[in-house]
N, C-alpha and C positions, 0 to 999 in steps of 0.2 A: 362516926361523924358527929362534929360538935351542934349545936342546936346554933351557936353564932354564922356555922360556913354553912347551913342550910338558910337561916334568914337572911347573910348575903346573898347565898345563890337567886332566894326567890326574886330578891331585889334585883339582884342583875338579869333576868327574865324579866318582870315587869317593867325595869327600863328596855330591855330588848325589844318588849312587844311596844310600848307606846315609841321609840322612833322607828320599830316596823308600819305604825300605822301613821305616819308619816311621810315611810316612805312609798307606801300604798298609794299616799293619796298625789303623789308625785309624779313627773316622769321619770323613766331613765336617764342618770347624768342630771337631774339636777341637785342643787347644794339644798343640803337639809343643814347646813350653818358650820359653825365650828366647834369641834369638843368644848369646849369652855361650857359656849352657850344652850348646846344641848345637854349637857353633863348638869347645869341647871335647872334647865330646863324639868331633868327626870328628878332632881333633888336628891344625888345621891352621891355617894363619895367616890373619886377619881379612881379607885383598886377596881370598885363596882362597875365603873362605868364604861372601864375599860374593860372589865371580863365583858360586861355586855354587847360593845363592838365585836370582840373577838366572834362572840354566839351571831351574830348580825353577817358579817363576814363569810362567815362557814355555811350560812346558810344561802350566800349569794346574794341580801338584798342591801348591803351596803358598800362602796368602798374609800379611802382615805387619800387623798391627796396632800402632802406637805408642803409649806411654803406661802406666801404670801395670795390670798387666793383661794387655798386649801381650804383642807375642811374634811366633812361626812359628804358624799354622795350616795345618792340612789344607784346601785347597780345596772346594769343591763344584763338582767338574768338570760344566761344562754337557757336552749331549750329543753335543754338534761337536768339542767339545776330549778328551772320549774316544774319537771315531772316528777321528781324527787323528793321536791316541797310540798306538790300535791299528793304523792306515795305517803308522807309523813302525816298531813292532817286525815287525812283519809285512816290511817292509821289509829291517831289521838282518837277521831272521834269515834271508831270502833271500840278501842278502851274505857272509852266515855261509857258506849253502850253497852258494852259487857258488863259492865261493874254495875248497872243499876238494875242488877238481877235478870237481867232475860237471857242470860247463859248460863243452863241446866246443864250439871254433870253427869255424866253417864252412870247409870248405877255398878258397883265395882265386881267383878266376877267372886263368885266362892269359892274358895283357897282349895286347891288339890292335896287331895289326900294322896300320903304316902302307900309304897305297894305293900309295905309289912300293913299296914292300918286298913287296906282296901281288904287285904288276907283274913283282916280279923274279923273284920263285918261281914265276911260269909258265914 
């Protein structure tokens, strides 16, 4: 993977997460504005900010209406699509906590000897 579609990527996540928190601080169904002016908003290029709805989307907290009107809306997460969102952070932050060492590896068993090798060592 090229070092440019990983700094995309990050960009389209942190455009992800700032109109998630957006759309956090919103109700259901209402307009968080129009791609233009969120695509602005996050300051980032139209490829980008469109992978980022797609992430938005998939995760249940956005959806798109076309047409005069349209726009980003806040989803009406059903209740599998937020147990799911919480199964995932609940998740991240487990990886979070592994990774800053308070998960010890079991020490590794010693290698069995063969039967001609067990024969020898009587």
């Amino acid at each position: 993977m090229s070092s440019a579609h990983t700094s995309s990527a990050s960009r389209a996540e942190q455009a992800a997460q700032r109109i998630a928190a957006l759309a956090e601080a919103a109700e259901p169904g209402a307009r968080l504005g129009t791609k233009e002016a969120l695509r602005a908003l996050c300051s980032v290029s139209v490829g980008t900010f469109n992978e980022s709805l797609r992430l938005l989307q998939a995760r249940g907290q956005v959806t798109m209406r076309p047409g005069p009107g349209g726009g980003v809306f806040v989803a009406a997460q059903s209740p599998m699509a937020r147990l799911g969102n919480s199964v995932l952070a609940l998740d991240a932050q487990e990886s979070d906590v592994a990774g800053r060492g308070t998960h010890q590896e079991r020490p590794r068993p010693a290698p069995r000897r063969g039967r001609a090798v067990a024969r020898l060592a009587r």
